[in-house]
C-alpha positions in Angstrom: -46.5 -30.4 7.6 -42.7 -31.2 6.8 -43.1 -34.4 8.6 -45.5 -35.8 6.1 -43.0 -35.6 3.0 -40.1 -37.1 4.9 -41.9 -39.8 6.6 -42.9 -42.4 4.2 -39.1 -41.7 3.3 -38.4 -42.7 6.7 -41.0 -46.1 6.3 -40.1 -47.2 2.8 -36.0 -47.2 3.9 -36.7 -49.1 7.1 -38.8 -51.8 5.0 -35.9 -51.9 2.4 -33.7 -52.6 5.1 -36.0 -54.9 6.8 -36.7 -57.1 3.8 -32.5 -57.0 2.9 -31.7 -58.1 6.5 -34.4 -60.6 6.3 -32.8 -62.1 2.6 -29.3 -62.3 4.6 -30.0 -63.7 7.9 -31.7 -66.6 5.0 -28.6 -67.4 3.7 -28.6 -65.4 0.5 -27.7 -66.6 -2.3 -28.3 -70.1 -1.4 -31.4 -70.1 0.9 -34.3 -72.0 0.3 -37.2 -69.9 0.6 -38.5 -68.6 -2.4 -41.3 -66.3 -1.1 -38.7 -64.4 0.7 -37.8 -63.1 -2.7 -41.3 -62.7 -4.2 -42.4 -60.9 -0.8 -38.8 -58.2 -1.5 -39.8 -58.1 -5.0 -43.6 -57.6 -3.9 -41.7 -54.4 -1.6 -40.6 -52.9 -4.4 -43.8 -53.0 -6.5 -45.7 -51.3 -3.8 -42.6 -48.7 -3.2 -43.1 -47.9 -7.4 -47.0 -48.3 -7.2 -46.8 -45.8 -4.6 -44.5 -43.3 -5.8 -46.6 -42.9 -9.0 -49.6 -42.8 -7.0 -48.6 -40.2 -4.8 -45.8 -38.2 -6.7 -45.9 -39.1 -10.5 -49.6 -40.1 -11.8 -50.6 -37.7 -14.4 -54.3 -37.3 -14.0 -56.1 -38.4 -11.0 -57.8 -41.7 -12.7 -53.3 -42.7 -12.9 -53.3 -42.0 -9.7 -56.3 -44.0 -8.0 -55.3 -47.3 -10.6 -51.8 -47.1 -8.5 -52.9 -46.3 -5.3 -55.5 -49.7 -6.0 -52.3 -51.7 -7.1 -50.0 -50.5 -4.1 -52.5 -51.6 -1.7 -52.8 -55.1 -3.8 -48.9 -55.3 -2.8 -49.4 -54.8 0.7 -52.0 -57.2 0.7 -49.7 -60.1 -1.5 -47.0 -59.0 1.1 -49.0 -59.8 3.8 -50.6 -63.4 2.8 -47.0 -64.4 1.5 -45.6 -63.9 4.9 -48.5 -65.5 6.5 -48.5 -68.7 4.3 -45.2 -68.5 3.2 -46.3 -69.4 -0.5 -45.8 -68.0 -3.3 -49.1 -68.0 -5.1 -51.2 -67.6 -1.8 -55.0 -67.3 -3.1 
């Protein structure tokens, strides 16, 4: 189905979007909250993770070792924003 290739398009854009919006309303450059920048740079781990994992991983083994470290992004992402640290564990 065509709407399966252009929707994590569709995802990944609004999250770019999202996190850039979030950086500005912040005050960038001279905001105060570092995690807001580990949490974007965390984004665009998991957008790369994820694009070798579904697009560009060579053999399947690639391919399951990014798809492990995409989901560790989205779970950083998620204990950043809720502690608002940026070494949560």
């Amino acid at each position: 189905i065509k709407l399966f290739k252009i929707l994590p398009h569709i995802i990944d854009t609004l999250l770019l979007v999202s996190a850039f919006m979030l950086l500005y309303t912040a005050g960038w450059p001279f905001f105060k909250s570092p995690w807001l920048i580990a949490k974007t740079l965390a984004l665009f781990a998991y957008i790369g993770f994820g694009l070798i994992a579904l697009k560009y991983g060579r053999n399947l083994k690639i391919k399951g070792l990014f798809f492990m470290l995409a989901l560790g992004s989205v779970i950083y992402i998620i204990l950043v924003a809720k502690t608002k640290m940026i070494f949560p564990f």
